[in-house]
C-alpha positions as CSV (number, residue, x, y, z in Angstrom):
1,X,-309.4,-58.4,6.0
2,X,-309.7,-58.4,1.8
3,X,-310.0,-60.9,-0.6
4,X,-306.1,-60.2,-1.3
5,X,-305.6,-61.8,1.9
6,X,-307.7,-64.9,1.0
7,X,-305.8,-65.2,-2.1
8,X,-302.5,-65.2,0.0
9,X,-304.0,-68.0,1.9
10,X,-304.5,-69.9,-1.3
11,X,-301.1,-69.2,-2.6
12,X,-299.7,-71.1,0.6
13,X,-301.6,-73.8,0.6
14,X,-300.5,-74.4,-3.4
15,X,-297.0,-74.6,-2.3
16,X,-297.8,-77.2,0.5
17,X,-299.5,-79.1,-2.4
18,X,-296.9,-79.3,-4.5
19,X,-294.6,-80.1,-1.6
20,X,-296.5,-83.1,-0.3
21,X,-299.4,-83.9,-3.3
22,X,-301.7,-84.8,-0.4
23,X,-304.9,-83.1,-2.1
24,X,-304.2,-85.0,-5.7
25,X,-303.9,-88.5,-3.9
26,X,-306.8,-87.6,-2.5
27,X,-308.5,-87.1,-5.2
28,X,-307.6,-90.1,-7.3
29,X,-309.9,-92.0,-4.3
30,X,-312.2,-90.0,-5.0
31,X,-312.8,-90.6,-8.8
32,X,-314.5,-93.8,-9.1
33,X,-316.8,-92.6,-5.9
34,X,-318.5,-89.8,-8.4
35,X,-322.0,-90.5,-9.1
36,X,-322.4,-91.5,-12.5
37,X,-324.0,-88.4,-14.0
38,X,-320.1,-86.7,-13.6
39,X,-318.2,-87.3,-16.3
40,X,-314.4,-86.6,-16.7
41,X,-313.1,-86.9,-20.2
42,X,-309.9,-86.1,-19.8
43,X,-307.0,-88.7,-20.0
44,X,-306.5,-88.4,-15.9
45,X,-309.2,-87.9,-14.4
46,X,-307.7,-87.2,-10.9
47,X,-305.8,-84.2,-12.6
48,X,-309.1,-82.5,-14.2
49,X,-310.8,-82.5,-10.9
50,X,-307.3,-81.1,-9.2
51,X,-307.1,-78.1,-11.8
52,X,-310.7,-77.9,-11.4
53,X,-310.4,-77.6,-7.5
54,X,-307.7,-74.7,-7.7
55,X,-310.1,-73.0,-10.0
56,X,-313.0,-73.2,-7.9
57,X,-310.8,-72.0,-4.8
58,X,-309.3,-69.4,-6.6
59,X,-312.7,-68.2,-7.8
60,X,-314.1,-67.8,-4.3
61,X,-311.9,-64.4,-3.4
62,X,-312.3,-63.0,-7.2
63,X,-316.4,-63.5,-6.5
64,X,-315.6,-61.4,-2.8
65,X,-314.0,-58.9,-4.8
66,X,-316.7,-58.8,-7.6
67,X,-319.7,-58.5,-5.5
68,X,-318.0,-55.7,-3.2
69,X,-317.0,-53.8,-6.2
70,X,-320.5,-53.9,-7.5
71,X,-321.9,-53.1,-4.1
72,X,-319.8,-50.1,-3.6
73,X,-320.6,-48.4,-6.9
74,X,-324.3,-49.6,-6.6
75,X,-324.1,-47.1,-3.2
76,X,-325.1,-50.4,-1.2
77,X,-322.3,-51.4,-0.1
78,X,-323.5,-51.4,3.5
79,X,-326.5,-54.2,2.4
80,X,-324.0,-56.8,1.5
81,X,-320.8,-56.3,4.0
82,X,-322.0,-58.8,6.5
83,X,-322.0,-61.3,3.4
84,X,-318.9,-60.3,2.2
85,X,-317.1,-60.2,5.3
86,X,-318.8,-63.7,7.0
87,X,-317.0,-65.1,3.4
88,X,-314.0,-63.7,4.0
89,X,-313.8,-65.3,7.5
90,X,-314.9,-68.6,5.9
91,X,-310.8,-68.3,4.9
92,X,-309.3,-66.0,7.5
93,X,-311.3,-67.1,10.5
94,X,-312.7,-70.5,10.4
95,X,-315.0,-72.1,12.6
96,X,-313.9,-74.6,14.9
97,X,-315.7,-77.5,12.6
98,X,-313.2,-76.6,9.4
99,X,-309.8,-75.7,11.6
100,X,-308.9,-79.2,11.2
101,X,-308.8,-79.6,7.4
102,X,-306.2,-77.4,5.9
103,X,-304.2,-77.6,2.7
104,X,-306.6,-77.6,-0.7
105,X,-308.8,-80.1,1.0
106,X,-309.2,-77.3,3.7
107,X,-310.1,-74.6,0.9
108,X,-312.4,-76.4,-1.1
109,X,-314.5,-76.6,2.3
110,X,-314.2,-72.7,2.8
111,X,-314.6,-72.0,-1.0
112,X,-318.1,-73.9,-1.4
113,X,-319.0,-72.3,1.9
114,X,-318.3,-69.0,0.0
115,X,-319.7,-70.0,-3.5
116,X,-322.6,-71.4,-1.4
117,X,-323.6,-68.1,0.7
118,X,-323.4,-66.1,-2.6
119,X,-325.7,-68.1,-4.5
120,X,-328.0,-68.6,-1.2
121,X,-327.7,-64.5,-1.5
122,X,-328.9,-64.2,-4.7
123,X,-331.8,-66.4,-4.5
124,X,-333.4,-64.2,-1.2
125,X,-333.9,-61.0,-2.8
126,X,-336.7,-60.1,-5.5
127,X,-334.3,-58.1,-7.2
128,X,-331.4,-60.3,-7.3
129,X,-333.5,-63.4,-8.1
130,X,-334.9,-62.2,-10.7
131,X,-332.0,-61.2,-12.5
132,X,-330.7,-64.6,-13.2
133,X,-327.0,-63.9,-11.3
134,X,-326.6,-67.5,-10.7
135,X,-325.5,-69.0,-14.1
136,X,-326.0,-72.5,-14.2
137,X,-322.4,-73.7,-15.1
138,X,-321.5,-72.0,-11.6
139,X,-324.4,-74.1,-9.8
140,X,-322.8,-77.1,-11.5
141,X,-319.1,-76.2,-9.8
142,X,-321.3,-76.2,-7.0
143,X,-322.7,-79.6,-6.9
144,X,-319.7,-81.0,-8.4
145,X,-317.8,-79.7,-5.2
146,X,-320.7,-80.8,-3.1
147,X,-319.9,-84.2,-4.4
148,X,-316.0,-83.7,-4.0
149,X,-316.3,-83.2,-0.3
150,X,-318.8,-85.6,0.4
151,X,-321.8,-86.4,1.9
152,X,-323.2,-86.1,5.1
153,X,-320.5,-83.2,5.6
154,X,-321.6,-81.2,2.7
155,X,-325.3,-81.6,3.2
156,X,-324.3,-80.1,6.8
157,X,-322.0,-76.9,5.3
158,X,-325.2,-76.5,3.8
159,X,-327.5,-76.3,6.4
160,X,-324.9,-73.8,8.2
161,X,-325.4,-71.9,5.3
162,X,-328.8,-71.0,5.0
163,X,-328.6,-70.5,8.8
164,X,-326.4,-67.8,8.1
165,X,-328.2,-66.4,5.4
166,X,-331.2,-66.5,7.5
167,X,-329.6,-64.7,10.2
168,X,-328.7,-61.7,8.3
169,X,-330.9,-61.7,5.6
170,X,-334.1,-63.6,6.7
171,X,-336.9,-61.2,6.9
172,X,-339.8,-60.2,4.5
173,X,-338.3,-56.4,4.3
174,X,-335.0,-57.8,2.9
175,X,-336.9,-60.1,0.0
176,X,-338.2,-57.2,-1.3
177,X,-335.5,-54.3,-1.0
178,X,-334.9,-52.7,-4.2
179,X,-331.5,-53.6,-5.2
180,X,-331.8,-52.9,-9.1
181,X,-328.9,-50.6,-8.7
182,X,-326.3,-53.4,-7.6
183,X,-328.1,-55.6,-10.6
184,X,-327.2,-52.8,-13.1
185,X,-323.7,-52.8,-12.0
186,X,-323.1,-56.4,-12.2
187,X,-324.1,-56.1,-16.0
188,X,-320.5,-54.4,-16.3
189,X,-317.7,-56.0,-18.0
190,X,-316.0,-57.0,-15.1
191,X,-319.1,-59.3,-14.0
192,X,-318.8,-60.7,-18.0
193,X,-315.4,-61.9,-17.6
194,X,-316.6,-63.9,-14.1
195,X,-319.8,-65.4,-15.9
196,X,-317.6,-66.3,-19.5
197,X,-315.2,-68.1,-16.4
198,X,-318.2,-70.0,-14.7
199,X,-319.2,-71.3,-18.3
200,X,-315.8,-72.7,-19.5
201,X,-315.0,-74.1,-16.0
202,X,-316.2,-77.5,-16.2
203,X,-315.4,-77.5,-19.8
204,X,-311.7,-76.3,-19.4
205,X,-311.0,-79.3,-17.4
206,X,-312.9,-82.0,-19.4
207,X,-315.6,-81.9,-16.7
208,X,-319.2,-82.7,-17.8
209,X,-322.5,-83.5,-16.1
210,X,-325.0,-86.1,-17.9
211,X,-328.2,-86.8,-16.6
212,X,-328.7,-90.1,-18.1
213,X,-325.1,-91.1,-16.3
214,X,-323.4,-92.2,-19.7
């Protein structure tokens, strides 16, 4: 399986959307549930959050391919296959918790699972941590997402993720493995255009966090 796959996945559930609007209606209950400190400036809010959604899903496969790129020119390619291929199956193979949401409200499950195990990557390395991977406007799709599916659900995709991150990368040795070579490689162009997309996503789609809720 590739991350071309996972973008075919997406590509169908889009068309279902636009068949039945399931996902949007959805959404538009959501709105006035958002904690305070989320603010949506634009003139429909249920809209921003939608385009904000398929930009977030669509984000998950380009990070896949990202990350393995890097990997594979870094010569480490073999260090980070079992987290690029456990997200991958987020898409292609879920578990039997997420096989009964499908459609965008399916993939925004399976894309924070992704987004989630990447950043949960980052953070349990020495190298990786310290390089500042993680840019803030990305951990901000994150909790806005978090908040989009909902508590106690998310809080649980959560916990299954640092499970799996534990269970291939929990050990002392991996902390400190020297992984400068895959940091270098992500300080390449095509790592640029993903961070410059992190940073404009909120703002694209008239998104905003406060944290004095006004």
């Amino acid at each position: 399986m590739t991350p071309q796959v996972v973008l075919e996945i997406i590509d169908q559930a889009r068309r279902q959307e636009a068949r039945s609007g399931t996902f949007l209606r959805q959404l538009r209950d959501k709105v006035p549930e958002l904690p305070r400190s989320v603010v949506i400036e634009g003139y429909q809010p249920a809209t921003c959050l939608f385009q904000f959604t398929l930009e977030y899903i669509e984000m998950a496969p380009r990070l896949i391919e990202c990350v393995e790129a890097c990997a594979r020119e870094a010569g480490t390619r073999e260090l980070f296959a079992p987290f690029i291929d456990t997200a991958i199956r987020y898409f292609t193979q879920p578990s039997v918790l997420l096989v009964r949401y499908d459609g965008l409200d399916g993939l925004l499950i399976r894309a924070y699972l992704c987004h989630r195990l990447m950043e949960e990557m980052y953070e349990n390395n020495r190298s990786t941590r310290a390089s500042d991977l993680v840019d803030l406007e990305a951990i901000r799709a994150n909790l806005l997402a978090h908040q989009l599916i909902g508590e106690p659900f998310a809080n649980e995709l959560d916990d299954a993720v640092a499970v799996t991150v534990l269970q291939i990368a929990g050990t002392p040795d991996y902390y400190e493995l020297n992984l400068t070579p895959f940091v270098e490689q992500v300080n390449n162009a095509a790592w640029d255009w993903m961070r410059q997309y992190w940073e404009n996503l909120l703002v694209r789609n008239h998104i905003r966090f406060s944290l004095g809720g006004v």
